[in-house]
SEBAFI-531593 format. One record per residue: residue in one letter; x, y negated, z negated of N, C-alpha, C in turn. Coordinates in steps of 0.02 Angstrom, whole numbers, plus 50000, padded with zeros to 5 digits. Atoms other than C-alpha are relative to their C-alpha. Example, Ala and Ser with C-alpha at 12.3 -4.5 7.8 and 13.67 -1.06 7.14 Angstrom:
2
A500455005950000506155022549610500454994050000
S499585005950003506845005349643499614994549963
! end
This chain:
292
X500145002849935529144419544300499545004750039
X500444995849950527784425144420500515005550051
X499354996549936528534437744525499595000450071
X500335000049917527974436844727500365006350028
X499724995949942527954452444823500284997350084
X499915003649906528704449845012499725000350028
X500354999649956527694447045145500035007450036
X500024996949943527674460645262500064999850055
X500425003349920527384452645428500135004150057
X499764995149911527454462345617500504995650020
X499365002349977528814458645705499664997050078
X500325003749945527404451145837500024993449978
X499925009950014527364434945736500484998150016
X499295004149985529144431745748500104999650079
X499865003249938529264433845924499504995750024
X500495006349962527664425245972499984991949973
X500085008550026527484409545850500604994849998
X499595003550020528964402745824500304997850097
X499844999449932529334403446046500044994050036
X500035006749976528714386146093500564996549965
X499545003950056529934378945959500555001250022
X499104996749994531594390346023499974997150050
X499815001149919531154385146215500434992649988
X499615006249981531714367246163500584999149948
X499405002450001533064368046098500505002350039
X499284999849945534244369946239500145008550011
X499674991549949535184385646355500535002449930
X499694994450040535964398246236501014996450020
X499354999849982537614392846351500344992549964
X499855006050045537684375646242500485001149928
X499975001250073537994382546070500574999149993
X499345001150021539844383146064500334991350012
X499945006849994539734364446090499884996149932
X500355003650044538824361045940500264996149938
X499715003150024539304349445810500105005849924
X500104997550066538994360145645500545006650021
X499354994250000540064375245724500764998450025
X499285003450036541574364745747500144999449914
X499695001150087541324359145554500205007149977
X499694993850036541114377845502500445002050010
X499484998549979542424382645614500564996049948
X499435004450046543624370545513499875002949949
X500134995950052542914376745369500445007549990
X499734992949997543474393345401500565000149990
X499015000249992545224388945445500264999249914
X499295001950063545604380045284499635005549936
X499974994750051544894396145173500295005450018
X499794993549983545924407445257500505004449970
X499744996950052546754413045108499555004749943
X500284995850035545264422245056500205005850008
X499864993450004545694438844987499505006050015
X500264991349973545364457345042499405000049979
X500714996650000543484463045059499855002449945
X500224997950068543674472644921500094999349927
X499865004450072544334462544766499354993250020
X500425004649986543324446944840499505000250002
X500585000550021541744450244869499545005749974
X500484992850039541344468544785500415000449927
X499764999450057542464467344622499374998749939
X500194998450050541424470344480499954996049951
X499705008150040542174455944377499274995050009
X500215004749990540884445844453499345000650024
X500714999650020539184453844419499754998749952
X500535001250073538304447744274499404999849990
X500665000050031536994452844192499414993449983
X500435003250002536174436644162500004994350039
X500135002449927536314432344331499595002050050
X500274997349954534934437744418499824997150062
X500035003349954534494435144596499254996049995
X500605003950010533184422544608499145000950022
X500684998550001531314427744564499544994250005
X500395004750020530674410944547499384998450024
X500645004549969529034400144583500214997150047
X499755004949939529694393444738499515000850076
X500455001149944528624389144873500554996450077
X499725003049932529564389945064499565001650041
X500395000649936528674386145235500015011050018
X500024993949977527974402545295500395004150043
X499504997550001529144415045325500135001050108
X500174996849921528554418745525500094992150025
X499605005249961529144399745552500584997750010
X499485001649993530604392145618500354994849942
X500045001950061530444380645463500275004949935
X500134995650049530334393745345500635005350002
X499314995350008531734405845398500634995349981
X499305003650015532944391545401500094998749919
X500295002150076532414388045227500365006549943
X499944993950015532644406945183500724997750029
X499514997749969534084410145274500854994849975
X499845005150041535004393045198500175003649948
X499684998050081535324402645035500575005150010
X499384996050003536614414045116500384996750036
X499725003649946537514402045194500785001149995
X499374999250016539164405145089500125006950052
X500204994750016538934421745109500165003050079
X499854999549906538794419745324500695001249993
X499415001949992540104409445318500665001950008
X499564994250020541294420745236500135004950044
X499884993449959541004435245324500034998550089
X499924999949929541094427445507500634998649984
X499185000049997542844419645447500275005650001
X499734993450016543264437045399500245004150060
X499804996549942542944445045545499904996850085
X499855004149940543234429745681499415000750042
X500495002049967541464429245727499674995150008
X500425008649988540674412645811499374999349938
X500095002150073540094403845686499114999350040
X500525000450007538154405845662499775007650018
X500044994549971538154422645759499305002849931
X500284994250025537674432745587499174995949981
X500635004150010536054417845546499575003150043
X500364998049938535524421545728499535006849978
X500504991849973535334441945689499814996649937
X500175002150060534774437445504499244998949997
X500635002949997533254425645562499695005050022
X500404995349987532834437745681499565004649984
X500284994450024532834452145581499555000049947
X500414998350052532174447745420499594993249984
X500225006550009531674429245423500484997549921
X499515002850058533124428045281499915003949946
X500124997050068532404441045154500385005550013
X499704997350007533514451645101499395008649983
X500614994449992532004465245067499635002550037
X500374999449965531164463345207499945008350064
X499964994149979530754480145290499835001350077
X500165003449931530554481045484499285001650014
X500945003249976528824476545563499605009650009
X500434994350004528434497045606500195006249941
X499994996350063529114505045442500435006949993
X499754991749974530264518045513500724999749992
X499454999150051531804515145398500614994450004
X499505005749993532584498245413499924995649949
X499945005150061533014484145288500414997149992
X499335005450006534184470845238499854993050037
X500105006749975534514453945293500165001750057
X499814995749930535254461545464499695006849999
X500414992150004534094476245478500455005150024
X499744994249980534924493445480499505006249987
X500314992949999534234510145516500485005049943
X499864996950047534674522145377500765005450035
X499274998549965536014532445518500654996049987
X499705004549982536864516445563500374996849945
X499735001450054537134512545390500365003449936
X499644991350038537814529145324500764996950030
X499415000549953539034526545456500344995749985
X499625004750011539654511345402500195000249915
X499514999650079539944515545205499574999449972
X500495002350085538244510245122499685006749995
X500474992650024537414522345024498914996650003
X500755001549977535534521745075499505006249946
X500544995250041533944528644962499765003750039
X500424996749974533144544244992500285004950053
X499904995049952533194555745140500174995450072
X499625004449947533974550745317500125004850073
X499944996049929533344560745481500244998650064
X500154999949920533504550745619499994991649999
X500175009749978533494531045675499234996850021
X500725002350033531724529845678499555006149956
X500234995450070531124539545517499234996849961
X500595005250025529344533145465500075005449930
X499945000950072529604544345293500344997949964
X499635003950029531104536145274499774993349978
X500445007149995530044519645286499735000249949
X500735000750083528764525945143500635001049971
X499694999850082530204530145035500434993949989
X500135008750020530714510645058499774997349958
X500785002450047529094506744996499795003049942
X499944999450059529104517544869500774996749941
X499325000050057530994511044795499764992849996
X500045006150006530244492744839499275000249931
X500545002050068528644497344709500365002349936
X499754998450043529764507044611500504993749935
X499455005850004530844492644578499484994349995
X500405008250014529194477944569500494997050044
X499745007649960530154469544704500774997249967
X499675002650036531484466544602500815000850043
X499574997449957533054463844711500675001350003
X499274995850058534474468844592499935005750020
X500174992550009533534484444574499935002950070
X499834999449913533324485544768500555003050024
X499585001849986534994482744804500445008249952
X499694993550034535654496444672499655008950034
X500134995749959534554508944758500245002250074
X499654996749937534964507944928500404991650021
X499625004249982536394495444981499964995950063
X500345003649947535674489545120499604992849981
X500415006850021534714477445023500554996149964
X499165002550011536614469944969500204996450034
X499745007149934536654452545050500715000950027
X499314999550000538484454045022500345006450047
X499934993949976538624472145070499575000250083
X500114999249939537514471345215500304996650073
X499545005949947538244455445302500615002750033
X499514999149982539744462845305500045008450053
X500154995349938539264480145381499774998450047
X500255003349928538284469445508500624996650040
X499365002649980539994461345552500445002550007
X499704994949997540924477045554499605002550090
X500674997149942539534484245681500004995850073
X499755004149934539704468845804500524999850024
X499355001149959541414469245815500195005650024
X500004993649976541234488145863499694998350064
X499915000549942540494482345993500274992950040
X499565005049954541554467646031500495004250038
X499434994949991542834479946042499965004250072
X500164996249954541884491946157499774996150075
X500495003149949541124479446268500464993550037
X499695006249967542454463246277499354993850006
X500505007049981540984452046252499734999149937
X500265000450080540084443046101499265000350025
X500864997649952538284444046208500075008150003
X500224994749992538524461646238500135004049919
X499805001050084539084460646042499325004649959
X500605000150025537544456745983499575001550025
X500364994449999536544468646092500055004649986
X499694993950020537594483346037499565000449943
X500225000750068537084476245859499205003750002
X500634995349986535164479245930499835007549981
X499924992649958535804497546008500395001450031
X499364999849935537274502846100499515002950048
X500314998049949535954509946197499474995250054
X500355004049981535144493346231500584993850048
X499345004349987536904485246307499674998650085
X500274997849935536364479546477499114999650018
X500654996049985534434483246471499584992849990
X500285006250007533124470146483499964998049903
X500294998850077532764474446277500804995449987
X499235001150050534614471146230499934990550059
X499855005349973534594453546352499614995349960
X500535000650043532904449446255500254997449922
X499625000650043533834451646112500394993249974
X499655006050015535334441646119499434994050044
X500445008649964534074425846202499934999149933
X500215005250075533334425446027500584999949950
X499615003350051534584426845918500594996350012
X499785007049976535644413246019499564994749991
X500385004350028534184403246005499814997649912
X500135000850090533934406045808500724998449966
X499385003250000535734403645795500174991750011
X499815006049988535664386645862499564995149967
X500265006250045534184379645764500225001649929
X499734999250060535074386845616500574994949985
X499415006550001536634373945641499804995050014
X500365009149988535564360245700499914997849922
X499955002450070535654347045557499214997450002
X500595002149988533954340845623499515002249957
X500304993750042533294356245583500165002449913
X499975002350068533944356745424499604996549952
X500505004150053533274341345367499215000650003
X500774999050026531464345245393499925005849960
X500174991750052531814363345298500174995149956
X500255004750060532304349845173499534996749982
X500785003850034530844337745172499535005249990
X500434995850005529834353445189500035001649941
X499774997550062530474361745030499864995949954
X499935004150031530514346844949499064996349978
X500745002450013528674341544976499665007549962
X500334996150019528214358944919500025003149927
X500014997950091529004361344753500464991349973
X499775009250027528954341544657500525003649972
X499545001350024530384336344593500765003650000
X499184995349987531784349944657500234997050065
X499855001349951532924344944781500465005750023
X499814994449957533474357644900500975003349998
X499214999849993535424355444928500225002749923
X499604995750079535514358644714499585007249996
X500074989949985534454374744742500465004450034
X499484994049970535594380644863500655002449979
X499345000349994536994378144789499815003249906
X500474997850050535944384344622500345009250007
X500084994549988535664398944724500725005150010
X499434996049973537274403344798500984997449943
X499325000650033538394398844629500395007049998
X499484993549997539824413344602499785005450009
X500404993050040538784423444497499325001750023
X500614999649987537124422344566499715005150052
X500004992749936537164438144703499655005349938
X500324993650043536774454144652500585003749943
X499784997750067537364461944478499945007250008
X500064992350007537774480444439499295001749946
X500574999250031535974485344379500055004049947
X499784993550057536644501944310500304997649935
X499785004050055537634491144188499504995149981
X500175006350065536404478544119499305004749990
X500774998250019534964493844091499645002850046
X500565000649965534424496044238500085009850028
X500064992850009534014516044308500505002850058
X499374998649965534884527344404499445004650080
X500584996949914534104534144602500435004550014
X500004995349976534164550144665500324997250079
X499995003049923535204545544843500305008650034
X499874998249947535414556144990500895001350032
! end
């Protein structure tokens, strides 16, 4: 299969292009109305016999080698649209899901930071290169702190050689996001989601609020500040066209007009069977990284 490097994009496209599109869909103070976070909400309830964090979704049992995460020819709407992230962002949906039941966060919350941060790629590196990554972008500190092991060296919360040595584990690796993911854990849909959901409820905790939540998530230093208000606006807004079914269905016809004959709902569900996450690399061959 062809392999596609990730875009790159500034983190000016995402806030500017996609802006006209967030204004209409409705006040941030709507979403807990919405029809799709009642369903998940139900959802949630009746899996609430999922087991412990760490038999469930890190046991070992349930990496396989000839499961890789998906390299394919797939053509989605450009990544800097509201189209296009939902599209992206759609393949972790279990994956949300899970981890907001887990840790009793409103349902869409982790989509919201997700779109924001990465437009849904789990590789994606932040717009000025100064040591962030994941589907919820973390700074290489922030993510020490919480248990993942991160590649390379780790000065400071904005580190631009931490950034090149990203870019070197992302050429080192061809993109490859097994091999990613075994380097520095940050790139660990599974693993990151859930430190991002750890991290908010640190500052649910500290703050008594799910808005000042998800500016903490930003920065605890941004709690309050026009940056951190900024903040939560968009990812309440990206949150809500993420549960819109509307929205949905054109990331379906979209998808659908762009690669004949696949239909979307069996990709996702393609994408997000048991086995289809990330695999222990070290076990099927793969090398071993120098970490920090």
């Amino acid at each position: 299969m062809k392999r596609k490097k990730i875009q790159l994009r500034t983190r000016f496209l995402l806030y500017s292009l996609p802006l006209v599109v967030l204004q209409t869909l409705g006040s941030p103070s709507s979403l807990t109305d919405t029809a799709r976070a009642s369903a998940v909400s139900q959802r949630q309830e009746q899996n609430a016999t999922l087991e412990p964090l760490e038999t469930a979704l890190y046991s070992e049992a349930r990496y396989k080698c000839n499961f890789l995460p998906k390299k394919e020819d797939i053509t989605f709407a450009p990544q800097d649209t509201l189209v296009g992230m939902i599209q992206r962002t759609l393949r972790w949906e279990r994956l949300i899901d899970e981890t907001e039941r887990r840790y009793g966060l409103p349902a869409g919350y982790l989509a919201g930071i997700v779109m924001q941060e990465s437009y849904g790629e789990p590789l994606q590196t932040n717009s000025t290169n100064d040591g962030g990554i994941g589907l919820a972008h973390m700074q290489c500190p922030t993510a020490r702190e919480l248990g993942l092991r991160t590649y390379g060296d780790c000065r400071g919360f904005s580190d631009k050689k931490h950034g090149l040595q990203l870019l070197e584990l992302l050429r080192k690796c061809d993109y490859d996001p097994a091999c990613v993911a075994d380097g520095d854990e940050r790139a660990d849909p599974e693993k990151n989601l859930d430190a991002a959901a750890r991290y908010i409820m640190e500052g649910k905790r500290k703050h008594q609020s799910w808005d000042r939540a998800v500016q903490y998530f930003r920065g605890p230093r941004f709690v309050g500040t026009k940056t951190g208000k900024k903040y939560l606006e968009r990812v309440l807004q990206y949150r809500k066209a993420y549960l819109r079914e509307d929205l949905r269905e054109k990331a379906r016809e979209d998808f659908e007009s762009r690669n004949s004959g696949m239909v979307f709902t069996d990709y996702l569900l393609s994408y997000a069977s048991e086995n289809n996450f990330f695999y222990s690399y070290k076990k099927c061959g793969g090398r071993d990284f120098q970490t920090n």
